[in-house]
N, C-alpha and C positions, 0 to 999 in steps of 0.2 A: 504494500500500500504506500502511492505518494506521501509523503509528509505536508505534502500540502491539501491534501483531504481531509474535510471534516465529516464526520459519517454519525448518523446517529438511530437507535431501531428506533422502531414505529410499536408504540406502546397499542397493546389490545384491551379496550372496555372493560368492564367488566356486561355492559348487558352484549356486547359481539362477545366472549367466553360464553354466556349462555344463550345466546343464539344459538351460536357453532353449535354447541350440547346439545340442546333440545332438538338441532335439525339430524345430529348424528345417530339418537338414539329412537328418533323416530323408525326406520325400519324393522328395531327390536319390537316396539310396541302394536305396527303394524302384524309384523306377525305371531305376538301374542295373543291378536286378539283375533286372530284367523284360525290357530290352531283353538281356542275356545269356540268358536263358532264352527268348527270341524271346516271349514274351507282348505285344509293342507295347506301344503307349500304355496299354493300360487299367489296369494296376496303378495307377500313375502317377497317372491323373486320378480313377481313384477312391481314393486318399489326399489328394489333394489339395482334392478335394470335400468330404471330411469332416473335413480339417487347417486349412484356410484360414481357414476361418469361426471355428475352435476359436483359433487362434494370433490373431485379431481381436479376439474377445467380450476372452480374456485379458490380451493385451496394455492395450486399451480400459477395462480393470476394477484394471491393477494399481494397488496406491499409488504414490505418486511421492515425496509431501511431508507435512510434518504443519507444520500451522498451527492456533498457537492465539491468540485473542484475548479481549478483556474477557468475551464471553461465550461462547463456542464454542469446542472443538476440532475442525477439521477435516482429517481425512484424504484428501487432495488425490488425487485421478483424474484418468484424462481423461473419462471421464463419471460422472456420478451420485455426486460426492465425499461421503464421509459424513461426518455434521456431528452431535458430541455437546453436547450444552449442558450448559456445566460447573455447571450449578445441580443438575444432575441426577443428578450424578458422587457416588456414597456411599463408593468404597472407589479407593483408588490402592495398585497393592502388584507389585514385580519378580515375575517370573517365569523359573525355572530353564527352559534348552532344552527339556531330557530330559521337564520336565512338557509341552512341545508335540510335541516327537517322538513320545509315546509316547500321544497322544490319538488318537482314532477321527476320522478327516475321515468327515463325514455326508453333504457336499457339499462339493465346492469345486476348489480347484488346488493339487497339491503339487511345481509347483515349473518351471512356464512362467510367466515371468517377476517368479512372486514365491509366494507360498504366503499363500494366500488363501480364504474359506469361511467353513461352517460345520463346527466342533468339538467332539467331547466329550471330557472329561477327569473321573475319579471325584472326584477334587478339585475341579475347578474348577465343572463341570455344563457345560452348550451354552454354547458360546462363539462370537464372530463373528473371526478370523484374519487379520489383513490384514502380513505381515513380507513382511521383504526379505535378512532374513539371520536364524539363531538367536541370536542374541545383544542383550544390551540389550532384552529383552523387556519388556512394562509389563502389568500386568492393570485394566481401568479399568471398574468394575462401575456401572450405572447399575440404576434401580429394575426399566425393563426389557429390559435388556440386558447381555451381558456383552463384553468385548473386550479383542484380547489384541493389541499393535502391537509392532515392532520398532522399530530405531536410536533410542532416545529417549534423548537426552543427561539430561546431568545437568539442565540449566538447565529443560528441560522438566517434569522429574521433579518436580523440585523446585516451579514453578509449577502442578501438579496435584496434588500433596500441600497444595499452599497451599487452594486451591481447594477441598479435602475440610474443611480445618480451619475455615474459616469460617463 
């Protein structure tokens, strides 16, 4: 790792910890309650057909980490990490929860293992959503894109506000 990297994880909720739970142990319960009803297996594997792959893509797509460097911010995944070039960064500015709770998800996940997507808000316009809790939210507007990240400390903040002023 550069020395000139600052990297920090992406802290997880506690209500996305029992999201995740509740959406994981849902196939258990599905098919407890099939083997009580005598329906066998197939509840079961058919939640499971259409959960497994869902709890995959998601888990494979959450944030993990934000790292930024001389030229790049990146939001760390386990695949396809997304990478803003801070040349490109016109606006750094906090965002209130209640402005992401109360957006339209167009696509995306609200809340297996992280809440993530595409969003609208009358304020904000389409946005791209990558948190891990409501709090500490950043809105970081690029010419085309917009995006809206969680847990972002001060130290960050402050090094992407740098980045706009220059």
């Amino acid at each position: 790792m550069a020395t000139n990297m600052y990297m920090i994880p992406m802290r997880r909720s506690t209500s996305i910890k029992l999201s995740t739970g509740f959406t994981l142990l849902l196939p258990l319960i599905v098919g407890a309650i099939g083997f009580l009803e005598e329906q066998g297996w197939l509840p079961l594997v058919i939640v499971l057909v259409v959960l497994v792959p869902l709890f995959i893509v998601t888990w494979l797509h959450s944030p993990q980490t934000l790292m930024i460097d001389r030229n790049t911010l990146t939001i760390g995944r386990r695949v396809q990490p997304v990478v803003i070039s801070l040349g490109d960064i016109r606006r750094v500015e906090r965002v209130e929860s209640k402005i992401v709770r109360r957006s339209m998800r167009t696509m995306g996940n609200g809340g297996m293992w992280a809440y993530t997507g595409n969003h609208y808000h009358r304020q904000i316009g389409n946005y791209k959503l990558f948190a891990t809790e409501m709090r500490n939210l950043l809105l970081i507007e690029t010419d085309k894109q917009k995006y809206v990240i969680s847990s972002v400390d001060t130290h960050l903040y402050r090094m992407l506000r740098e980045c706009v002023n220059q």
